[in-house]
C-alpha positions in Angstrom: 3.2 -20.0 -49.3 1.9 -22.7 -46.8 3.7 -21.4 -44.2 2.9 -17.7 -44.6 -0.3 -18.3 -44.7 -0.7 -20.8 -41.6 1.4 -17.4 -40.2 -1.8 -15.4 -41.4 -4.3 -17.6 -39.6 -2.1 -17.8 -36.1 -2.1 -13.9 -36.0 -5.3 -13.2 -37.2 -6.8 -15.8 -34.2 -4.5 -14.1 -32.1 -5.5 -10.3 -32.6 -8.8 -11.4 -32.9 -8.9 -13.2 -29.5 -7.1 -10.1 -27.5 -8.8 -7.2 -29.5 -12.2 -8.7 -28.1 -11.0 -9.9 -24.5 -11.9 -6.9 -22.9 -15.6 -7.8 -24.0 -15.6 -11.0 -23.7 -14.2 -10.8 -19.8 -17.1 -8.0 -19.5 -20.0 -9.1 -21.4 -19.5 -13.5 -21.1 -17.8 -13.4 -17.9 -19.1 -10.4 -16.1 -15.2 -9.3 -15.1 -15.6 -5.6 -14.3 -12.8 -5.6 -11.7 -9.6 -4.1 -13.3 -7.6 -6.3 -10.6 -9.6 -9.3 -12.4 -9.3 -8.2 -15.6 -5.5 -8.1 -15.2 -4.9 -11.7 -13.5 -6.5 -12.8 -17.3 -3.6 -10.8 -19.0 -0.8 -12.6 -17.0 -1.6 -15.6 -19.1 0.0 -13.4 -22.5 2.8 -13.0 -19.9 3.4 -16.1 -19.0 2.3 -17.5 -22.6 4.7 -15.2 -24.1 7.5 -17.4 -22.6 6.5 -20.2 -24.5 9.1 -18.5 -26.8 11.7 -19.6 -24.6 10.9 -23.1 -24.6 10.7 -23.3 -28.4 14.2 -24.8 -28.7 13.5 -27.3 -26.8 10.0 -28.5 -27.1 11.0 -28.0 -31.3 14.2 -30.9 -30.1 11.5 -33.6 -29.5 9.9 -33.7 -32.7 11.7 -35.0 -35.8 9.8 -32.7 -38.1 9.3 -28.8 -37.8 6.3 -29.4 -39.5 5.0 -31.8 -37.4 6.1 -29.6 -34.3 3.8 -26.5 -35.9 0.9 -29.2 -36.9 0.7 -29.7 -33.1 1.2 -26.6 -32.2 -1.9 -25.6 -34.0 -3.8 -28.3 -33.3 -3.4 -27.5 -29.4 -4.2 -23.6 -30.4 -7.2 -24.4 -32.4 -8.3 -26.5 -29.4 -7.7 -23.7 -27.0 -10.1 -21.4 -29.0 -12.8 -24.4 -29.2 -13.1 -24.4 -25.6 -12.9 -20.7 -24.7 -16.7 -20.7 -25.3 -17.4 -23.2 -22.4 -15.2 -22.6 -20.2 -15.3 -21.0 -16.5 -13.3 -17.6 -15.8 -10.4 -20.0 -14.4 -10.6 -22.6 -16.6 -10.4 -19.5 -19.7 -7.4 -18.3 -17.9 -5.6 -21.5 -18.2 -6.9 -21.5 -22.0 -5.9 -18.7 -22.6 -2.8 -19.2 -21.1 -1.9 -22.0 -23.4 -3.4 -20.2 -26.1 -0.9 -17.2 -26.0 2.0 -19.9 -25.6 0.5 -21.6 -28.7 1.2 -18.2 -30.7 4.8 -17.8 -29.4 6.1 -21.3 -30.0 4.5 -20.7 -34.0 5.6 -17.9 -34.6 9.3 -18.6 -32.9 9.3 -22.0 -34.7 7.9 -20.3 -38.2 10.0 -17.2 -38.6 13.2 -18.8 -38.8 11.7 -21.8 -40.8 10.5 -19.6 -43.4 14.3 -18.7 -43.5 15.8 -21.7 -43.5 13.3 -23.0 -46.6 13.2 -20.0 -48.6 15.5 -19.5 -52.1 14.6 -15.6 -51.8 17.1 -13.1 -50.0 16.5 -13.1 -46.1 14.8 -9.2 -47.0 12.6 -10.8 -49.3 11.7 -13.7 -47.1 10.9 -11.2 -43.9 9.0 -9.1 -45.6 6.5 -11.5 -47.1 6.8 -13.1 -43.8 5.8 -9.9 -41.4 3.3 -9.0 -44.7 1.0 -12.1 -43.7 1.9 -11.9 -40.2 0.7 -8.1 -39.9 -2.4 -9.2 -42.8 -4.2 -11.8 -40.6 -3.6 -9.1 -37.4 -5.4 -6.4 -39.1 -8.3 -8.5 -40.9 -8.1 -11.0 -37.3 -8.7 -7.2 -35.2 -11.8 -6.8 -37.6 -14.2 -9.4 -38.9 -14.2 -11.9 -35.9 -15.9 -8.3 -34.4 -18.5 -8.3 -36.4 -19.4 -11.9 -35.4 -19.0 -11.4 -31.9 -21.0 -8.4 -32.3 -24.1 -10.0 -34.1 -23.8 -13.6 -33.0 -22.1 -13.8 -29.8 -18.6 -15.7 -27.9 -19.5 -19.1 -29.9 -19.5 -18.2 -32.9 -16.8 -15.8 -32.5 -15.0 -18.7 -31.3 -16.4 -20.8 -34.3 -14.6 -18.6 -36.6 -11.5 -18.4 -35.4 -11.1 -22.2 -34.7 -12.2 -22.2 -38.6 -9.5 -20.1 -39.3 -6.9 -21.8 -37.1 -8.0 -25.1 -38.6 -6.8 -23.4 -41.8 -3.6 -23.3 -40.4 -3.3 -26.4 -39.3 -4.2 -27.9 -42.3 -1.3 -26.2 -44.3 1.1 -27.1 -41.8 0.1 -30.8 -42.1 0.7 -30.9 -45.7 3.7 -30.1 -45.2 4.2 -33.0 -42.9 3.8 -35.1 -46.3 6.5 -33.7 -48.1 8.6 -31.9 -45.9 11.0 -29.3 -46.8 12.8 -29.3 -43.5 
């Protein structure tokens, strides 16, 4: 259940963060320019080959626990600084941030495999069901922030959530499974 969940809080920062880029890059960064606008989106590009890199970034830890702990600790980080950060500077955030999502959820997927006594149809589906669960609350009620309160506090609840995360992979790190 740790691990779903700490699957919940990755995607629900995740939709969260791109469902409200568009406003963000318009309405805290004045980005207007679809060429502009576009440079920002290479970062899910180039983040999305964090995936890649899993195996062996994963290969230096001793722990997959440990390995997700600083996973989110860097992509609870990433979202802490969004606020303050220049238009290149919140590139390179969120660069890192979108590689922060991959490596999770490339690392968790076949964890939650690996650990589980379930069949694999059971294990995926619960899986996908808190995957797809944070997405659709993570596309909704960091909105309603941003909308009433503005990019910090956006950012403020999504970092909370994160933290979530993060916290349920580290107690994990106690008394590992794998």
């Amino acid at each position: 259940m740790r691990l779903y969940s700490s699957v919940f809080c990755m995607f629900f920062c995740f939709a969260g963060l791109l469902n409200f880029l568009p406003f963000i890059l318009k309405y805290d960064f004045n980005l207007t320019d679809p060429s502009k606008v576009g440079w920002v989106y290479t970062g899910y590009l180039v983040g999305a080959l964090g995936s890649i890199v899993t195996p062996w970034l994963q290969s230096k830890f001793h722990s997959t626990w440990r390995f997700l702990a600083v996973m989110f600790f860097i992509y609870a980080t990433t979202i802490a600084l969004l606020p303050v950060a220049s238009v290149f500077f919140f590139v390179v955030l969120f660069t890192l941030f979108c590689a922060c999502m991959f490596v999770i959820h490339s690392t968790a997927a076949p964890l939650a495999n690996s650990i589980s006594q379930a069949p694999a149809t059971v294990t995926n589906g619960a899986y996908v069901s808190f995957y797809y669960s944070g997405g659709v609350l993570g596309s909704y009620l960091p909105g309603l922030i941003y909308e009433q309160a503005g990019i910090t506090w956006f950012c403020a609840s999504l970092f909370t959530v994160c933290t979530a995360g993060l916290v349920l992979s580290l107690r994990n790190t106690v008394n590992p499974e794998r």
